[in-house]
N, C-alpha and C positions, 0 to 999 in steps of 0.2 A: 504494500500500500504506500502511496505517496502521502503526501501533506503539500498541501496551498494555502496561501493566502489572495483574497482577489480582491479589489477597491470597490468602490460604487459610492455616487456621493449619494446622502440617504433621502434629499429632495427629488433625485430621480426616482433610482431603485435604490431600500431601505432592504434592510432584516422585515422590518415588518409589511412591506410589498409581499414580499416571497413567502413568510409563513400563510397571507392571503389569499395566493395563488391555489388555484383548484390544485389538489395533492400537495402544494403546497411545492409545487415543481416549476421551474421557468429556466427557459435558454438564456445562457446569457451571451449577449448579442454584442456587437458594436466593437468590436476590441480589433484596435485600429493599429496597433504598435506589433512589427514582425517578429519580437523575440518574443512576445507574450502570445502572438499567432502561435508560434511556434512551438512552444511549451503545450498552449491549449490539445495542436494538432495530434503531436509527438510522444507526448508524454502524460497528460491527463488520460485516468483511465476509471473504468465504473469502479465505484467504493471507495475509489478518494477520498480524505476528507480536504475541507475546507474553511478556513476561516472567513468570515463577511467581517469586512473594516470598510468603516464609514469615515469614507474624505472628503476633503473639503469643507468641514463643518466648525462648526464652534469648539467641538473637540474630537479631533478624528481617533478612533481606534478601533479595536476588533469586536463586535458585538457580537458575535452569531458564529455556529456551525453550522455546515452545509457538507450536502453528499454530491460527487460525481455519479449521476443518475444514469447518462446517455453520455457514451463517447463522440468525438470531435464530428462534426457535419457541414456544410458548406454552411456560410450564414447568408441566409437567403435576404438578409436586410440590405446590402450588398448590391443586392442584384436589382433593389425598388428606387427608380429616381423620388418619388415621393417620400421615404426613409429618411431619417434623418443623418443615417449612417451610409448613404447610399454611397457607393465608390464606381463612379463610368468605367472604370479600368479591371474589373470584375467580371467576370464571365461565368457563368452556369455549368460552362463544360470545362473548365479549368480554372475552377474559384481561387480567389487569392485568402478571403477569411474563412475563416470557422469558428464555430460555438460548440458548449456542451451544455448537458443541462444539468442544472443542480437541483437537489429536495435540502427545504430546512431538515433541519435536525434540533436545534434548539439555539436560543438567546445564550448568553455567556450569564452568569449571574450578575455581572456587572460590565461598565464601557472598561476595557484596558486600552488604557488612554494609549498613543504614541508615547507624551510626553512620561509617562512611566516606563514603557519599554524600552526606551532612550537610556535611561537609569541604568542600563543591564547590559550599554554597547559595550561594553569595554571586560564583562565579563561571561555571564551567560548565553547572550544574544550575540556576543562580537562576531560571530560569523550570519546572521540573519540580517538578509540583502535590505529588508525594512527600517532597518536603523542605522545603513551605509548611508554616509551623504552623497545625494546625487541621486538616488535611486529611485525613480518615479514609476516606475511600472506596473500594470494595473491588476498584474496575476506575477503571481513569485513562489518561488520554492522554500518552505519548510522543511528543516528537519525532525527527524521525531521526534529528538531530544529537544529542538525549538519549539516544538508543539507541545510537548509533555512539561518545558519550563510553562511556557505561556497558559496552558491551563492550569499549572499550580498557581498562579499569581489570583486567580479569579477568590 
């Protein structure tokens, strides 16, 4: 099993979006950045887990667990001039994006903030791409033992 982490600022798609979703399931779409395609395509696989971290906000950090439900598919958002995510350079018969779908799984019992993770560069986290400066990418790799710190902190 892998471990991820993926962004979403929470006035778009929130933790509480997805737990709404019929099965509580949804693609997530739009992911526009080729190393994070690439990760998506390559490397996400069913029973992943996943973190939801809410950016952009007033205080960004990881609220929610999510499952790799449905492995990587063309994202068909892509391919709609109407879409918000639309890309003209996208083809149907040799897609440039793809999506997966994730199911909640649960809320964290609390927001773990960034700025608390931050706390932890330099010792338990120092290798967790989330608290490298520079690192903007909207899906990242976990390790277990990142995962296993970060749910002890809850």
């Amino acid at each position: 099993m892998n471990y991820w982490l993926m962004k979403s600022e929470p006035d778009v798609f929130g933790i509480d979006h997805l737990k709404s979703r019929p099965k509580k399931r949804e693609p997530w779409d739009g992911v526009r950045n080729y190393q994070a395609r690439n990760m998506m395509r390559d490397e996400m696989k069913k029973g992943d887990l996943c973190f939801f971290y809410h950016s952009n906000c007033d205080e960004p950090g990881i609220v929610g667990i999510m499952e790799v439900v449905k492995e990587r598919y063309p994202d068909h958002t892509a391919f709609d001039p109407e879409q918000k995510y639309y890309d003209p350079k996208s083809d149907p018969d040799n897609p440039r994006w793809y999506m997966v779908d994730v199911k909640y799984k649960r809320h964290t019992k609390r927001t773990i903030s960034l700025k608390e993770l931050k706390e932890f560069a330099d010792t338990s986290l120092a290798e967790c791409p989330l608290v490298r400066k520079g690192n903007r990418l909207s899906i990242m790799p976990i390790s277990q033992e990142q995962w296993e710190f970060i749910l002890s902190l809850e």
